[in-house]
C-alpha positions as CSV (number, residue, x, y, z in Angstrom):
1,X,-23.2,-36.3,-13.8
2,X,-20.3,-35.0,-11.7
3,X,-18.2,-32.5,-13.4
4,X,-14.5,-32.1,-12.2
5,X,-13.4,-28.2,-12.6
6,X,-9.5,-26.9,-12.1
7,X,-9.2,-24.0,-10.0
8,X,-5.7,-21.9,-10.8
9,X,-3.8,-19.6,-9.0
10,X,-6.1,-16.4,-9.9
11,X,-4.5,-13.2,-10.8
12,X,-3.6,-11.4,-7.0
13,X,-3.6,-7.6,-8.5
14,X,-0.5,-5.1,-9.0
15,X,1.5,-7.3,-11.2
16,X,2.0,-9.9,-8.9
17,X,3.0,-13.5,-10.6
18,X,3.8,-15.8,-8.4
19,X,2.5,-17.2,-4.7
20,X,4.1,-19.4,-2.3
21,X,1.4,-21.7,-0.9
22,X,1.8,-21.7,3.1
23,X,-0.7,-23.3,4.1
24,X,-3.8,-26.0,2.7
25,X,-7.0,-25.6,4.7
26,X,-8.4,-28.2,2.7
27,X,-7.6,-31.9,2.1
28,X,-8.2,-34.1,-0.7
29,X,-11.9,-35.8,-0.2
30,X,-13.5,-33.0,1.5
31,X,-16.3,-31.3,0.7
32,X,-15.9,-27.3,0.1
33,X,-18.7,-24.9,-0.7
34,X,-18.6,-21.8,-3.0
35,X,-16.4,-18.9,-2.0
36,X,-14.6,-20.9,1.0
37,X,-11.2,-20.6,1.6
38,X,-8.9,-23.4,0.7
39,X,-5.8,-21.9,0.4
40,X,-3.3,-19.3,2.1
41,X,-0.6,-17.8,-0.1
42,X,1.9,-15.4,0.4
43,X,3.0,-12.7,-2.0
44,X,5.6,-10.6,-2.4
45,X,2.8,-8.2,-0.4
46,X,0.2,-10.0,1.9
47,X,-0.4,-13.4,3.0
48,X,-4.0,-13.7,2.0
49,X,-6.8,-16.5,2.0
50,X,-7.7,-18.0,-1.5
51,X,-11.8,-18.5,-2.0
52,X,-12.8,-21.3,-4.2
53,X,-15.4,-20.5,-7.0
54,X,-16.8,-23.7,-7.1
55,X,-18.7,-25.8,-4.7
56,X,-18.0,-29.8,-4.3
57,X,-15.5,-32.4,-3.2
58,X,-11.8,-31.4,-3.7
59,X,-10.4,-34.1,-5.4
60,X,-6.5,-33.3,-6.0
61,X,-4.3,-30.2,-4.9
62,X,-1.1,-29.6,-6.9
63,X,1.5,-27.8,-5.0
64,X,2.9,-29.1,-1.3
65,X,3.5,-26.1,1.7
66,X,6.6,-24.5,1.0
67,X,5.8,-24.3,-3.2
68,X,6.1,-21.2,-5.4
69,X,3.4,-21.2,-7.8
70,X,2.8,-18.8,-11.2
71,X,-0.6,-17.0,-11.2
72,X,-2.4,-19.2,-13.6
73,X,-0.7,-22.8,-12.2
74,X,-3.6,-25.4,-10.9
75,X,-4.4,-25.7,-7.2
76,X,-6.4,-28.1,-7.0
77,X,-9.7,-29.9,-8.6
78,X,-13.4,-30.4,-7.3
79,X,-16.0,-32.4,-8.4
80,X,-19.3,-30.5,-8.7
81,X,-22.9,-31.9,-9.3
82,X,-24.2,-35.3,-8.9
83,X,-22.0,-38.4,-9.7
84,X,-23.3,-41.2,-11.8
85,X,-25.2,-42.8,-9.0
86,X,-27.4,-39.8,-8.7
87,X,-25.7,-38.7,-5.2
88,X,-24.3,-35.3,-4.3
89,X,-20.7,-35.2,-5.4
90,X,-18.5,-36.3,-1.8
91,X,-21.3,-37.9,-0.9
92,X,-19.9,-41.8,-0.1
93,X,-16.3,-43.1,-0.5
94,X,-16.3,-43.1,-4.1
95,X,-17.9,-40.0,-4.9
96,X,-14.7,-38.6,-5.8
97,X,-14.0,-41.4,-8.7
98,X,-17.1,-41.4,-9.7
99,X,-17.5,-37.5,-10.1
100,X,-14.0,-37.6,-12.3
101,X,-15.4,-40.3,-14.4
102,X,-18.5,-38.6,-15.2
103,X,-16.2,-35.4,-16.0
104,X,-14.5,-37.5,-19.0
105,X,-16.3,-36.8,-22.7
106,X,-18.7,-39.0,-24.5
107,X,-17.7,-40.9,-27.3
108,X,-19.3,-38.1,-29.9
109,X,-17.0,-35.7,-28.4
110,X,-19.4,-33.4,-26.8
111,X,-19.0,-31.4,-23.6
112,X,-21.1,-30.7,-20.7
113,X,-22.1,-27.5,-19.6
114,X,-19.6,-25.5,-17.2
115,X,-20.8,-25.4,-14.0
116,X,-20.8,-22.0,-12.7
117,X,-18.7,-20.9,-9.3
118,X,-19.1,-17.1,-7.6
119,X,-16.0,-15.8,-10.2
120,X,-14.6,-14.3,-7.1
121,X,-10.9,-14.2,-7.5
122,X,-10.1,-13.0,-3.6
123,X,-13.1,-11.8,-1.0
124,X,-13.3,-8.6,-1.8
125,X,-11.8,-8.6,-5.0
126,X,-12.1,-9.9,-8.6
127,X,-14.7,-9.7,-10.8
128,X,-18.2,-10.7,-9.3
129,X,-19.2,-12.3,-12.9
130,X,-18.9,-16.1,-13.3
131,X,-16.9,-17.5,-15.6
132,X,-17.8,-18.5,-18.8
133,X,-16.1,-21.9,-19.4
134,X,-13.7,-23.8,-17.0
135,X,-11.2,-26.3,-18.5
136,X,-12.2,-30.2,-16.8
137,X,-9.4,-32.2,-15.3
138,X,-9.4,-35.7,-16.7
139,X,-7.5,-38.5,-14.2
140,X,-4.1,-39.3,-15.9
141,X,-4.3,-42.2,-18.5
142,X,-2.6,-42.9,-21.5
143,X,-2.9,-40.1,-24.6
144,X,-6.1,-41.2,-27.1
145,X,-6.4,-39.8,-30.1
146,X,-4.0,-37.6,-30.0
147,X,-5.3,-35.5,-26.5
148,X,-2.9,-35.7,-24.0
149,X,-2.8,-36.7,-20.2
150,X,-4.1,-34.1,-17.5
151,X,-1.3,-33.1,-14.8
152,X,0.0,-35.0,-11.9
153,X,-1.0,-33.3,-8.6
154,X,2.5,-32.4,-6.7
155,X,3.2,-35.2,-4.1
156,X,3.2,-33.5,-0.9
157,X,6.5,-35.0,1.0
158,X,8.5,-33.6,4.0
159,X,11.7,-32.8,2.3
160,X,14.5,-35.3,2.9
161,X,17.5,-34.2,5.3
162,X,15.2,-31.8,6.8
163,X,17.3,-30.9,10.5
164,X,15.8,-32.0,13.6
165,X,15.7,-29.6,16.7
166,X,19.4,-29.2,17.8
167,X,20.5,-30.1,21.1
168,X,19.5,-27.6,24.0
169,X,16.4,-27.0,22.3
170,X,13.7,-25.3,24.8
171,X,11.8,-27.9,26.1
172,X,8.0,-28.0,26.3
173,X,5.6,-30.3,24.5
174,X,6.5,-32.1,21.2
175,X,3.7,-32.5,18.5
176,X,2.8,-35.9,17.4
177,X,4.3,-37.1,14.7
178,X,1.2,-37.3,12.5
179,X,-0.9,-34.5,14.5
180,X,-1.4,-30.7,13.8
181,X,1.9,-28.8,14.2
182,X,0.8,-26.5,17.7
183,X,1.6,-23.0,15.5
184,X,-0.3,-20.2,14.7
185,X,1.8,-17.4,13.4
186,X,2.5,-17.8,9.3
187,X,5.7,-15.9,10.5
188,X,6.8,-18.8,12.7
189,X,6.2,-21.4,10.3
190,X,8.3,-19.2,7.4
191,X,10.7,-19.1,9.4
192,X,11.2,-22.4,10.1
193,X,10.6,-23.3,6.5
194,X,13.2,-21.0,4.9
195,X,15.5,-22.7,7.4
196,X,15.1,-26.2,6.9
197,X,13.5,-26.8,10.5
198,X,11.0,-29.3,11.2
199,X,8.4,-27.9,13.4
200,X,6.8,-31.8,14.1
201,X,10.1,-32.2,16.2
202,X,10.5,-28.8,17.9
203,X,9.1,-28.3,21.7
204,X,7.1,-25.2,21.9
205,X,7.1,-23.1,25.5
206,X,4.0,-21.5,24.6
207,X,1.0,-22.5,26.2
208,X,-0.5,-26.2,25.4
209,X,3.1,-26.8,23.9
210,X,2.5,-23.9,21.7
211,X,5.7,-23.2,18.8
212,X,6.8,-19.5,19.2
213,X,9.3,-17.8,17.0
214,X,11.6,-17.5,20.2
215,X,11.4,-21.5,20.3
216,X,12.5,-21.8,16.4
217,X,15.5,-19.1,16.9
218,X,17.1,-20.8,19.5
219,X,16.6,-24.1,17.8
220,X,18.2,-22.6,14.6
221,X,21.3,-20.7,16.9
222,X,21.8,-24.1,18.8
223,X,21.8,-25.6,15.2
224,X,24.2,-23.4,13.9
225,X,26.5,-23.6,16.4
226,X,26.8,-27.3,15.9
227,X,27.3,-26.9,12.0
228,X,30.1,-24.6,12.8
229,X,31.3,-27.3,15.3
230,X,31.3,-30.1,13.1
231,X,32.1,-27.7,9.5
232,X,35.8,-26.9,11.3
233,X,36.5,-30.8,12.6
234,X,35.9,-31.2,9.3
235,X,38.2,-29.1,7.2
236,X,40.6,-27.7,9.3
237,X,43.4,-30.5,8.3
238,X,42.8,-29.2,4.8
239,X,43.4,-25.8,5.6
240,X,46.2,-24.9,3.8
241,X,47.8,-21.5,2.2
242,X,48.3,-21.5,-1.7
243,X,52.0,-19.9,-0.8
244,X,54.7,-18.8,1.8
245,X,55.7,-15.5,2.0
246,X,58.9,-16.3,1.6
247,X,58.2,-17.8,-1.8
248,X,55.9,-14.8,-3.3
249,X,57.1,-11.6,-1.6
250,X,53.7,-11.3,-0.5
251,X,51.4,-12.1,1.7
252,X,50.1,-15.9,1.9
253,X,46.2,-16.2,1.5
254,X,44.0,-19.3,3.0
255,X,42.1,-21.1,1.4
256,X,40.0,-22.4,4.4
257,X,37.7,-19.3,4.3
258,X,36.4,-20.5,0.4
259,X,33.2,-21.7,1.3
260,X,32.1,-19.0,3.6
261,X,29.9,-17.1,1.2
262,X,25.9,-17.4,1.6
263,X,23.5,-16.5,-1.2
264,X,20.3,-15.4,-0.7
265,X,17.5,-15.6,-2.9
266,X,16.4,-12.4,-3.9
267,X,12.1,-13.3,-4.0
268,X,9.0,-12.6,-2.0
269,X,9.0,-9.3,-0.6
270,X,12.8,-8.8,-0.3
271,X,12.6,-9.3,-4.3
272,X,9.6,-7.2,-4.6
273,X,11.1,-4.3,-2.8
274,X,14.3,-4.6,-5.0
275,X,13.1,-4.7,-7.6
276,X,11.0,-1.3,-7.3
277,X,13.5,0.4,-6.3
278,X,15.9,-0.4,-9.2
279,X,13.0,0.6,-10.9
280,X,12.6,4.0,-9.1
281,X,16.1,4.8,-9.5
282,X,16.5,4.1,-13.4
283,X,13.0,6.2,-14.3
284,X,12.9,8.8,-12.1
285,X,15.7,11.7,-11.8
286,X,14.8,12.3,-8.1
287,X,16.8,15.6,-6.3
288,X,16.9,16.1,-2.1
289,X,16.5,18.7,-0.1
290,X,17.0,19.2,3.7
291,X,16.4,21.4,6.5
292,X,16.7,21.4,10.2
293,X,13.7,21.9,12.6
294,X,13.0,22.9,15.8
295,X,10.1,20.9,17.4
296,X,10.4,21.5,20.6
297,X,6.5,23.5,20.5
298,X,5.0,20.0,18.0
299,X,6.0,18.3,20.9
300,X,4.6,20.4,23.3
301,X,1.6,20.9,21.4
302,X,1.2,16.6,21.5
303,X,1.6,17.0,25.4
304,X,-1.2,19.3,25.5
305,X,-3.4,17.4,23.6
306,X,-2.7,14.2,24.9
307,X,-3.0,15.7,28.6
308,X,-6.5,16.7,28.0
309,X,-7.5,13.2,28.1
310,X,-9.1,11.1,25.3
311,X,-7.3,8.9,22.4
312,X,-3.3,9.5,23.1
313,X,-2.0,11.4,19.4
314,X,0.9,10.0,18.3
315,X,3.9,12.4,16.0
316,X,3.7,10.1,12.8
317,X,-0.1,11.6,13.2
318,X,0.8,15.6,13.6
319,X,3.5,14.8,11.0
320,X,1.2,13.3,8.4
321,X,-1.3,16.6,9.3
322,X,1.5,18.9,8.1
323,X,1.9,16.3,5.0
324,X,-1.6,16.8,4.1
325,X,-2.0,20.4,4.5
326,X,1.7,21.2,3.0
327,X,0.3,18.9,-0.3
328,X,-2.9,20.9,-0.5
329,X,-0.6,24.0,-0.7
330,X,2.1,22.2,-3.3
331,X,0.1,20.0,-5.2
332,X,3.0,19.3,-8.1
333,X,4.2,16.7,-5.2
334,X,1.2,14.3,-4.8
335,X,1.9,13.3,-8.5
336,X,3.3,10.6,-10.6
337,X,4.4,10.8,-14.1
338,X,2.7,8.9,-17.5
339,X,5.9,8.2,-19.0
340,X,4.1,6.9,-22.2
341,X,1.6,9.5,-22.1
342,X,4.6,12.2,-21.6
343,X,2.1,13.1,-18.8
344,X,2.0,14.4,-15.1
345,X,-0.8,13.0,-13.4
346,X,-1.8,15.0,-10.0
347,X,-4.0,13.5,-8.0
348,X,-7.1,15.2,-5.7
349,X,-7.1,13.2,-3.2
350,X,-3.9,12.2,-0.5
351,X,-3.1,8.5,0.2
352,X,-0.3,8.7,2.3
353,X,1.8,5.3,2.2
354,X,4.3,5.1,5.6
355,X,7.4,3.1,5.7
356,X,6.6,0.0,8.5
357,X,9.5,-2.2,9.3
358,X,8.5,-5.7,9.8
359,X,10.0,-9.2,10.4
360,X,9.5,-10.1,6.6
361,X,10.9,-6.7,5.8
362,X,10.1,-3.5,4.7
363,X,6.5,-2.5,3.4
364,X,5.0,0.5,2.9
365,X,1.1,0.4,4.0
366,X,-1.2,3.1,3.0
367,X,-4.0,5.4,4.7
368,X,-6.5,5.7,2.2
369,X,-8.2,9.6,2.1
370,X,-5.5,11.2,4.8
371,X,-6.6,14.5,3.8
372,X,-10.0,13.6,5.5
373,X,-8.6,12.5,9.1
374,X,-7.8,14.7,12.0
375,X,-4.5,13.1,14.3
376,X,-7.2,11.0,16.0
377,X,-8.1,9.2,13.2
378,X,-4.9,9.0,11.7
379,X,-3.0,8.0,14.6
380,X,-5.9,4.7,14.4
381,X,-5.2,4.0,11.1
382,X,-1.6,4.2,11.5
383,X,-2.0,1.5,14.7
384,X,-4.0,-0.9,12.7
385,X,-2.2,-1.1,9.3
386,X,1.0,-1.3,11.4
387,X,-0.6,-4.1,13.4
388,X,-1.5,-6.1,10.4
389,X,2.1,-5.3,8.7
390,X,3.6,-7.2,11.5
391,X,1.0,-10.0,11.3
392,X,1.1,-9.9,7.7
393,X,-2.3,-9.4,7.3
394,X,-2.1,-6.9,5.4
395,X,-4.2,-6.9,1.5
396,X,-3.0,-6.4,-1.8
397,X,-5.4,-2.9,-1.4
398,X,-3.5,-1.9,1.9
399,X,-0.3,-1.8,0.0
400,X,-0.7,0.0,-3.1
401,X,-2.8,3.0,-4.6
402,X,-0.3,5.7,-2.7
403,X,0.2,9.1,-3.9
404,X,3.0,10.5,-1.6
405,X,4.9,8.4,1.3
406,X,5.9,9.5,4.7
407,X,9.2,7.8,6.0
408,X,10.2,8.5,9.7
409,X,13.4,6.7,9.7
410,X,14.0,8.5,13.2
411,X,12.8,5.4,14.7
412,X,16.0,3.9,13.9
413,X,17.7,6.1,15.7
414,X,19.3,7.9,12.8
415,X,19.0,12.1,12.4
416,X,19.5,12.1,8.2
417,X,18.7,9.9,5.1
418,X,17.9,10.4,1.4
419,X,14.6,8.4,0.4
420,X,14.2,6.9,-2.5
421,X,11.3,7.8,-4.3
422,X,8.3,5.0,-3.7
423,X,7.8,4.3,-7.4
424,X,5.5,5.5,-8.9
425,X,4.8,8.3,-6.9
426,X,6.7,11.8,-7.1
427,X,7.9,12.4,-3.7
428,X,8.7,11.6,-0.2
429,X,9.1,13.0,2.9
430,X,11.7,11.7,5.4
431,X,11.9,12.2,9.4
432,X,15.0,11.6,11.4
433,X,15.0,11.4,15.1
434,X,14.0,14.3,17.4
435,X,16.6,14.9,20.1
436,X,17.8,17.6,22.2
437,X,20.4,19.7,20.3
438,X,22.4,23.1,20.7
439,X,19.9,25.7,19.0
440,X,19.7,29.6,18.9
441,X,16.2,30.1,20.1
442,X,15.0,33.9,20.2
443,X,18.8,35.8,19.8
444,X,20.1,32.9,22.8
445,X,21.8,29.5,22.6
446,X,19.1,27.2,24.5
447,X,18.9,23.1,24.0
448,X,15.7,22.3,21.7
449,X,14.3,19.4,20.8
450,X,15.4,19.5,16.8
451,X,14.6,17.1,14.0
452,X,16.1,16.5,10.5
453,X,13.6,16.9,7.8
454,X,14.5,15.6,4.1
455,X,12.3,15.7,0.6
456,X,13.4,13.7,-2.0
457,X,11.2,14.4,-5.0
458,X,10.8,14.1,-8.8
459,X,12.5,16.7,-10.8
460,X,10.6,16.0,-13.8
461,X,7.2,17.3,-11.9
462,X,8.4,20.5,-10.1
463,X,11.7,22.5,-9.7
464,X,14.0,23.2,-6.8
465,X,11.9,25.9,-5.9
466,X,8.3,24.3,-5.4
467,X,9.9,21.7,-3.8
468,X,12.1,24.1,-1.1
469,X,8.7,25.9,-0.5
470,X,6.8,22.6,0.8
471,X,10.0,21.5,3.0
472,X,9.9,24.9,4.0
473,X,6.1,24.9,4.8
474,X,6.5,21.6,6.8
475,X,9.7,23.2,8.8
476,X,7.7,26.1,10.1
477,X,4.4,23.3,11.1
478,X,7.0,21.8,12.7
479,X,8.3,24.8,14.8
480,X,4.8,26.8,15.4
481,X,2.2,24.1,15.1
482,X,-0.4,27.7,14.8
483,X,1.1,27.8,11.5
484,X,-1.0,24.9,10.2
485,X,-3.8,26.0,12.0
486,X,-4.0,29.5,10.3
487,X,-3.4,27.8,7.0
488,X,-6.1,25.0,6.9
């Protein structure tokens, strides 16, 4: 007999609770075999691709695109085993009922066996045990004997009101109404979703009628602009003033301006990130340090090396090379504190984290062993994890595990800044831009190339001093690259 298990939102590591289900790759009937993906979530740190334990014919999914689910929510149910004709469960039209009748209890109360799935939570993470037991879904009927009914799955609707492309929309080709929406980014189809845009009736200019984000930003400016339109035909014969001057003494104030205030949800990543930094700046008393630099020779030095052919080097790579040698030297800073254990926990090995900007927002991927890698190998690292940050590729053990972050906020054209400490670790290291500046260079004014360097760091693992040495340290790497070479 057919046995129908519930597969929940599994447990997505680093204290993540909830997902927000972006797209099904399964439908209700089909057949799905151990370990295949059949759902992609999003966190508040990766998109990522759900495996199913169990192996069988998917017989409900709770939760329509667009949902928020809690780790531990259904996702959907699957018939496993033979149903009570004897054939493979999905095989025939009624498979599916029959396999959820066979999954009800006898009449003495007994309980099959639990059939067993891989007990991989995510490829490539989780436990590799089976589960024990799995809790049977029961189709909804009226409560017997005091058990109750088994949940509804979510009915999966287009939400009502949902905006049509607005006029002067690109044009291209339109998908069919009740055909696959031509999109592949997850980005695209967030974006449209967050905004209320229905991608069924949006022309892509891609090729084959392809949606690109460029299509659903000028669909959502031409949108706009007609909400604007219509929002001031609307209200401005109301717009009146609560007072005359005259009458007050004052000035008069409108009142047409009322309803201009958006909220915005503070969830997904935009939430995680807030939160952890409310968190870094309650724990940790963090101090900052600066220092000016003269890198005109680092970027000489890169010249050199990138002129003598091979793999070009980029400066986040010399930069994180410095990082690594300057923490072997000043170890106090690639640290985080045990506040429950009143402990300072150093750590042997560098994972550097890096600040990458994306189009979901700010994440802070992380080189695993960067201690180990010459500027070839970290300058690959840093292209791939970047790459995947702005497809948001990136997995839950890409994002986390750091012990000391590198931020070059000089890409946003900015010289200074003071970091905030990437909870938990101890310290940071901030770049600003490099640009030719006014310098006294061997007793005479000269224009050098001269960056900004900051440390923020926590004063509860080292003093002023330790932490002026490494800034120090990573000053003179920057100015005579021999430096590190003499020192490593």
């Amino acid at each position: 007999m057919a046995q129908v298990l519930e597969f929940k939102l599994p447990d997505l590591g680093e204290g993540l609770t909830e997902a927000e289900i972006v797209r099904w790759l399964v439908e209700v009937g089909d057949v799905v075999a151990v370990d295949q993906p059949v759902v992609e979530v999003e966190t508040a740190k990766a998109m990522v691709e759900v495996p199913c334990p169990y192996g069988g014919v998917v017989t409900a999914r709770f939760g329509a695109e667009g949902t928020e689910l809690p780790v531990g929510a259904p996702l959907l149910t699957v018939a496993v085993g033979e149903t009570a004709d004897g054939r493979p469960a999905g095989d025939g039209s009624g498979a599916g009922t029959a396999a959820a009748d066979g999954a009800r209890e006898g009449a003495s109360g007994g309980r099959e066996p639990a059939a067993e799935g891989s007990g991989n939570v995510l490829v490539g993470y989780g436990t590799s045990q089976a589960p024990a037991r799995r809790r049977r879904v029961r189709p909804a009927a009226p409560a017997v004997n005091g058990r109750s009914r088994a949940p509804e799955p979510v009915r999966e609707t287009r939400p009502a009101g949902t905006p049509q492309a607005a006029p002067g929309a690109r044009t291209g080709r339109t998908a069919p109404a009740d055909g696959p929406v031509p999109v592949i980014s997850p980005l695209v189809r967030r974006l449209a979703r967050e905004n209320g845009l229905d991608l069924r009736k949006l022309a892509g200019s891609g090729p084959d009628g392809l949606i690109l984000r460029a299509d659903v930003e000028h669909a959502l400016r031409a949108a706009g602009t007609q909400d604007r339109t219509e929002t001031t035909a609307a209200t401005a014969p109301a717009a009146t003033t609560t007072a005359t001057p005259a009458a007050t003494g004052g000035p008069a104030r409108s009142t047409a301006g009322a309803a201009s205030v958006t909220r915005v949800p503070l969830k997904g990543i935009r939430g995680a990130v807030a939160d952890k930094l409310s968190r870094s700046r309650t724990e940790i008393p963090d101090a900052t340090c600066w220092v000016d630099a003269d890198a005109t020779e680092l970027m000489r030095t890169r010249a050199a090396m990138n002129a003598a052919g091979g793999p070009k080097i980029s400066v986040l790579a010399l930069l994180a090379r410095i990082c690594t040698a300057a923490l072997a030297r000043f170890p106090e800073l690639n640290a985080s504190v045990d506040t429950g254990a009143r402990e300072i926990v150093r750590y042997a090995d560098v994972h550097l984290g890096f600040a990458a900007q994306t189009e979901r927002g700010l994440v802070v991927p992380v080189v695993r062993d960067a201690h180990t890698r010459d500027a070839e190998s970290l300058t690959a690292e840093f292209a791939r994890l970047t790459e995947a940050a702005r497809a948001g590729t990136l997995t839950p053990g890409e994002l986390t595990g750091g012990t000391f972050t590198l931020n070059n906020y000089g890409v946003f054209g900015v010289d200074g800044s003071t970091p905030i400490i990437n909870h938990p670790e101890a310290a940071m290291l901030g770049v600003g831009r490099i640009v030719p500046k006014p310098w006294v260079h061997e007793g005479e004014l000269a224009v050098r190339q001269v960056v900004q360097l900051s440390l923020t760091f926590d004063h509860r693992v080292c003093d002023g001093g330790t932490a002026g040495g490494f800034l120090r340290y990573v000053a003179d790497c920057v100015e005579q690259p021999a430096v590190l070479l003499r020192t490593v």
